[in-house]
C-alpha positions as CSV (number, residue, x, y, z in Angstrom):
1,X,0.0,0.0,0.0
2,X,1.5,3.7,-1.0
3,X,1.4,6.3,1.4
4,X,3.3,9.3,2.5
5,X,6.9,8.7,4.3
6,X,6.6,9.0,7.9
7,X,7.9,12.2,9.4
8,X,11.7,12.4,10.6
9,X,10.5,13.2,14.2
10,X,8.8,9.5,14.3
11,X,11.7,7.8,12.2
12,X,14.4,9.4,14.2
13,X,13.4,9.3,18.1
14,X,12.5,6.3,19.8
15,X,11.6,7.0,23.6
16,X,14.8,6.1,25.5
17,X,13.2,7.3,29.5
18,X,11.9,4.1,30.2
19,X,11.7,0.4,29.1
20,X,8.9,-1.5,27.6
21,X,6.3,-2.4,30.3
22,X,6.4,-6.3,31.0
23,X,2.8,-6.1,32.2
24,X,0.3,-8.4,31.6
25,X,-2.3,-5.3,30.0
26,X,1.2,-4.1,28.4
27,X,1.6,-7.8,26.8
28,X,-1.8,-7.4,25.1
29,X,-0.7,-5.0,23.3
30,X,2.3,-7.2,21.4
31,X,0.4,-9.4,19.8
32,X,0.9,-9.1,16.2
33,X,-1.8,-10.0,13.9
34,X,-4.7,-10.1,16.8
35,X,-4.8,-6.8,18.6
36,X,-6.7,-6.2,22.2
37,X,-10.1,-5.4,21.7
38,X,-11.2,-2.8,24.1
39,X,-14.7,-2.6,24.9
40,X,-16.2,0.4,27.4
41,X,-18.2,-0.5,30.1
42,X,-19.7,2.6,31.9
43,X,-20.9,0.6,35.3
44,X,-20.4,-2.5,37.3
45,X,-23.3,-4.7,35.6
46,X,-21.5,-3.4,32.3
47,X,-17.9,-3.9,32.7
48,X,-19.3,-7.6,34.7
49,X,-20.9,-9.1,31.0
50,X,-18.3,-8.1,28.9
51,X,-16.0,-9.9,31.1
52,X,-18.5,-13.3,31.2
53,X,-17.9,-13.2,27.6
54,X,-14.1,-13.7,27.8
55,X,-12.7,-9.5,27.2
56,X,-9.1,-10.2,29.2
57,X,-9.4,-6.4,29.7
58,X,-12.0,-3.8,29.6
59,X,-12.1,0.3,29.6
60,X,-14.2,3.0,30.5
61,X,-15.8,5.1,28.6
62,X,-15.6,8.7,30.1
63,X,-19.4,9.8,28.0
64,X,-20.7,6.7,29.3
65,X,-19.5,7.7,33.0
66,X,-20.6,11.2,32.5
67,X,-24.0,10.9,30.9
68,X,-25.1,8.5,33.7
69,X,-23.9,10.6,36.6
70,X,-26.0,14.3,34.4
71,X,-22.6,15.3,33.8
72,X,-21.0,16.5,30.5
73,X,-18.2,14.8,29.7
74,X,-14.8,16.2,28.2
75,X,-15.3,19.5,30.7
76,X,-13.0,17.5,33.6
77,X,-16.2,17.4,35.3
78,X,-16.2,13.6,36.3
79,X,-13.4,13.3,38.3
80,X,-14.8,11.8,41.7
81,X,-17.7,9.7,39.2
82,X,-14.6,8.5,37.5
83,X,-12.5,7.6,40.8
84,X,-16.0,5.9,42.1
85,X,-16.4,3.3,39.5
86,X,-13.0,2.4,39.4
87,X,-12.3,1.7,42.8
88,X,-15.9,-0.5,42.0
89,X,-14.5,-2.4,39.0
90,X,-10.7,-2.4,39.9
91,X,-11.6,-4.4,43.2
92,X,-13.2,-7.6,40.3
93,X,-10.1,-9.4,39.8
94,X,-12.1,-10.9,36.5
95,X,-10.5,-8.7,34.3
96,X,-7.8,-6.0,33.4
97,X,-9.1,-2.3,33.9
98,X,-8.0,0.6,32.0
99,X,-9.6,4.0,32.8
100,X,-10.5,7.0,30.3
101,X,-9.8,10.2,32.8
102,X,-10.1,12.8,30.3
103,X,-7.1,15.1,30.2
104,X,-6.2,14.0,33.6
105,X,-9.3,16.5,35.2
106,X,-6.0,18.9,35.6
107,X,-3.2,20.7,33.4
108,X,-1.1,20.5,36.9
109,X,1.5,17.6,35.7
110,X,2.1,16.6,40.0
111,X,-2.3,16.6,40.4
112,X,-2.8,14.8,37.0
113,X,0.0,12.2,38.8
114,X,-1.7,12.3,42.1
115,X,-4.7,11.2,40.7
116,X,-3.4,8.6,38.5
117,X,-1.8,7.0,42.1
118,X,-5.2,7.3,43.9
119,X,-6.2,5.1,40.1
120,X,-3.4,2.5,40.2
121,X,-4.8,2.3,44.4
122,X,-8.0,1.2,43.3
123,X,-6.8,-1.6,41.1
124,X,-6.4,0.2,37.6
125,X,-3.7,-0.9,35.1
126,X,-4.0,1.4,32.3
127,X,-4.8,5.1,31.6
128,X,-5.9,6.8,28.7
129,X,-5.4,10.1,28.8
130,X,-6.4,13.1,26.1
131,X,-5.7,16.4,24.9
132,X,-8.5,17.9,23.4
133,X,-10.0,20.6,25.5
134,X,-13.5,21.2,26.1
135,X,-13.6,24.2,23.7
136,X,-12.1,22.4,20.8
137,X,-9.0,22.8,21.0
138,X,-5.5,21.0,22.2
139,X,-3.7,20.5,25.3
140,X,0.1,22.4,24.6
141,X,2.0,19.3,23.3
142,X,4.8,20.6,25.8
143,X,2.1,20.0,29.0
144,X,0.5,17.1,28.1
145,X,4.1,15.7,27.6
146,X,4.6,16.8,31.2
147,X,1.7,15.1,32.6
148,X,2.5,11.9,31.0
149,X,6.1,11.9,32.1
150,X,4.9,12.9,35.3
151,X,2.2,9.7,35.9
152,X,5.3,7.6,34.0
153,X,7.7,8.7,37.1
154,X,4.9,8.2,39.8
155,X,3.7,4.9,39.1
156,X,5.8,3.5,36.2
157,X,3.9,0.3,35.9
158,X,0.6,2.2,35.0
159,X,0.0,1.5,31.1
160,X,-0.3,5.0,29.7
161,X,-2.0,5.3,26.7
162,X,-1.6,8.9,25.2
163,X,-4.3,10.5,22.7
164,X,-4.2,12.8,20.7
165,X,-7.5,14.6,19.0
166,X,-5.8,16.0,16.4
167,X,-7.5,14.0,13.8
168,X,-10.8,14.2,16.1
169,X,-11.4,17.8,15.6
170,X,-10.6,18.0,11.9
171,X,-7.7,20.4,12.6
172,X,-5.5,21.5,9.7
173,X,-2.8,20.2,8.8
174,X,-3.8,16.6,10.9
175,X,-1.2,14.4,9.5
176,X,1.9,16.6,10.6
177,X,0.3,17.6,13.9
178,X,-0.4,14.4,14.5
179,X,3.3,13.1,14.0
180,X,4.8,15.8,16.0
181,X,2.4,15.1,19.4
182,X,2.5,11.4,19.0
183,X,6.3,11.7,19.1
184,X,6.9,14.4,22.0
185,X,4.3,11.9,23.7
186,X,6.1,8.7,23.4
187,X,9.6,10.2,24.0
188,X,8.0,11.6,27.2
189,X,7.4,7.9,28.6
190,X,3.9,7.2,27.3
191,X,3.3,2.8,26.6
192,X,0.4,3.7,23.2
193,X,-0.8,5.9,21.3
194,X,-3.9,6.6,20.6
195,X,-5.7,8.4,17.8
196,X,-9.4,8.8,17.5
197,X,-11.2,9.8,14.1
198,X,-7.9,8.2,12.0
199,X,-9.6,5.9,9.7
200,X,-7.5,5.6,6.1
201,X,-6.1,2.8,6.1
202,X,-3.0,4.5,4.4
203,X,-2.7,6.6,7.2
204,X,-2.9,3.9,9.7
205,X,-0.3,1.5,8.1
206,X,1.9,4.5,8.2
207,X,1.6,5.5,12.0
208,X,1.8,1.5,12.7
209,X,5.1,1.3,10.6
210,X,6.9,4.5,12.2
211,X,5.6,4.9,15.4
212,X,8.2,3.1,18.2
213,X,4.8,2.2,20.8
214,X,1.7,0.4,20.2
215,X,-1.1,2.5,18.0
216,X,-4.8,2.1,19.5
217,X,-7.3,3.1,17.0
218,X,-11.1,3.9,17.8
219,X,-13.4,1.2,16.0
220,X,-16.3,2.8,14.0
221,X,-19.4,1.3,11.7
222,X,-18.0,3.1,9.0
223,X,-14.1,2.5,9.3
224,X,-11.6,-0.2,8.8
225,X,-13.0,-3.8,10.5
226,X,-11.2,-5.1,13.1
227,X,-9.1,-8.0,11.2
228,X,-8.3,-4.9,8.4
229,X,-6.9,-3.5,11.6
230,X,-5.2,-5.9,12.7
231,X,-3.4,-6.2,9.0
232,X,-2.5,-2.7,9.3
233,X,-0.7,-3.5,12.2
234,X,-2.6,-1.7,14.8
235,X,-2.0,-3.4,18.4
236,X,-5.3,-1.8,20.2
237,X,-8.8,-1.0,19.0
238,X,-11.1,0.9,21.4
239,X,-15.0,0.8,21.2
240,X,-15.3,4.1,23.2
241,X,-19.0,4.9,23.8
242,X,-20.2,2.8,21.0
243,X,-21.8,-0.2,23.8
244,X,-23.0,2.7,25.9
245,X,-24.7,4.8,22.8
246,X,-26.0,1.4,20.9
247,X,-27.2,0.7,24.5
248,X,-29.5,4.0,24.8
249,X,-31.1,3.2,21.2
250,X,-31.6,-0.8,22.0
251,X,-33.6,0.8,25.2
252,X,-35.6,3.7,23.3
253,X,-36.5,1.3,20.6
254,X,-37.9,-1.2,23.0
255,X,-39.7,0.9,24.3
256,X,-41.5,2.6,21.3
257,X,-42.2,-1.0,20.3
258,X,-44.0,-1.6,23.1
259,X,-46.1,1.1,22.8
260,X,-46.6,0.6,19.3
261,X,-48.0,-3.1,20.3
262,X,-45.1,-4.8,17.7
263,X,-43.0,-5.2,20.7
264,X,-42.9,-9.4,19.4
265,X,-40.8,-8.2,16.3
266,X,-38.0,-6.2,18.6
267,X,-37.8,-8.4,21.1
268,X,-34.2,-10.2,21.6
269,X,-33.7,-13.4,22.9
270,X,-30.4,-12.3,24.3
271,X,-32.0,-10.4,27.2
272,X,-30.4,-11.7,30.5
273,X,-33.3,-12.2,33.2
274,X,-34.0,-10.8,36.0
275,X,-32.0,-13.0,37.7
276,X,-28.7,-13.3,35.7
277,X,-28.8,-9.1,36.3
278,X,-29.1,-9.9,40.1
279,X,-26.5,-12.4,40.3
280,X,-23.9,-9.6,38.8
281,X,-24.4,-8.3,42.2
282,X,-21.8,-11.1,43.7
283,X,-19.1,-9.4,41.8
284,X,-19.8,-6.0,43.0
285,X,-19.5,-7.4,46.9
């Protein structure tokens, strides 16, 4: 496949601060050929059946988190909701837990780090952590850099997965702004690299082949499928708030089938009972 050559920044630097993570969340993420699947969950019955159907790890999704708790999400508004669930799901021991927290709910590199502790306390093994700002535009490279190096040096074993929304908000100029975050982010310490709203293949295969940490790309109806992902070379594909959004229209669509009276034709033989939902409760104890 043709693209562009990679930029000199990405063929140049490879992050020398700290080793590979020998994690078992990090070693998901060197599989070639079969990346890690990340689904969201958004509560405890959530993150509970994805696990019962075999996910190793799961994520949060910080809309999910914030449209449950009346919140908006992006506006570092969801710190304690965020801190809540995960000292709920960290505590399973079913599964791997990686937690969206925004842009760290700070631009203070030593509170961003604080908070990441207070994660890694609950049970958390992976961050994800972005720099889009509520008002559509990004983070400084130079102090998101800072906040990653500084969760790096406070609990190094924390799987730090640095986004960039470069490509998210349809900035100019996405490719080269892209290259130049994604490599002041991986030379300041951070384990992937993450960019949402990438989905040319070209461009993918690109970031795969030049990048010197694991690329996670956001899965979406209308982009690459997950084993054309996998042939690219990507090593993590997120699901975001798709569960949690498919969710909300599965429930709305019910509903207006009921009260049409063709509730027969919607219904799904996959809903759990009453008492598979009640015996999720075990796990929360």
């Amino acid at each position: 496949m043709s693209h562009a050559p990679m930029s000199r920044a990405l063929l140049s630097h490879a992050p020398m601060n700290h080793v590979l993570l020998d994690t078992p969340f990090a070693a998901l993420h060197r599989r070639p050929g079969e990346p890690l699947l990340l689904p969201n969950a958004w509560d405890h019955a959530s993150a509970a059946v994805l696990a019962e159907q075999g996910f190793d790890a799961v994520g949060t999704t910080s809309l999910g988190v914030a449209a449950a708790a009346g919140l908006p999400d992006g506006a570092a508004a969801t710190r304690d909701e965020t801190l809540r669930l995960a000292r709920r799901l960290g505590r399973s021991g079913r599964y791997l837990l990686s937690v969206d927290a925004e842009n760290g709910f700070s631009d203070d590199p030593a509170e961003v780090a604080a908070y990441a502790v207070e994660l890694v306390e609950a049970g958390v093994v992976g961050i994800n952590l972005e720099d889009g700002r509520p008002d559509g535009t990004l983070t400084p490279t130079a102090v998101h850099a800072a906040k990653i190096a500084a969760i790096k040096a406070a609990v190094p074993a924390l799987f730090v997965n640095a986004r960039t929304d470069s490509h998210w908000l349809a900035l100019s100029g996405p490719a080269e702004e892209t290259d130049r975050r994604l490599d002041a982010y991986q030379l300041a310490g951070a384990d992937g690299l993450f960019v949402p709203g990438l989905t040319d293949p070209a461009a993918i295969e690109r970031l795969c082949a030049g990048l010197a940490r694991p690329l996670n790309i956001l899965w979406t109806p209308t982009g690459p499928t997950l084993p054309e992902l996998a042939a690219l070379g990507v090593a993590r594909v997120s699901l975001g708030s798709y569960l949690y959004r498919t969710g909300l229209a599965a429930a709305v669509s019910t509903a207006l089938a009921i009260r049409s009276g063709t509730s027969a034709a919607h219904a799904s033989g996959g809903t759990p009972g009453y008492a598979a939902v009640q015996a999720l409760y075990a796990d929360a104890r």
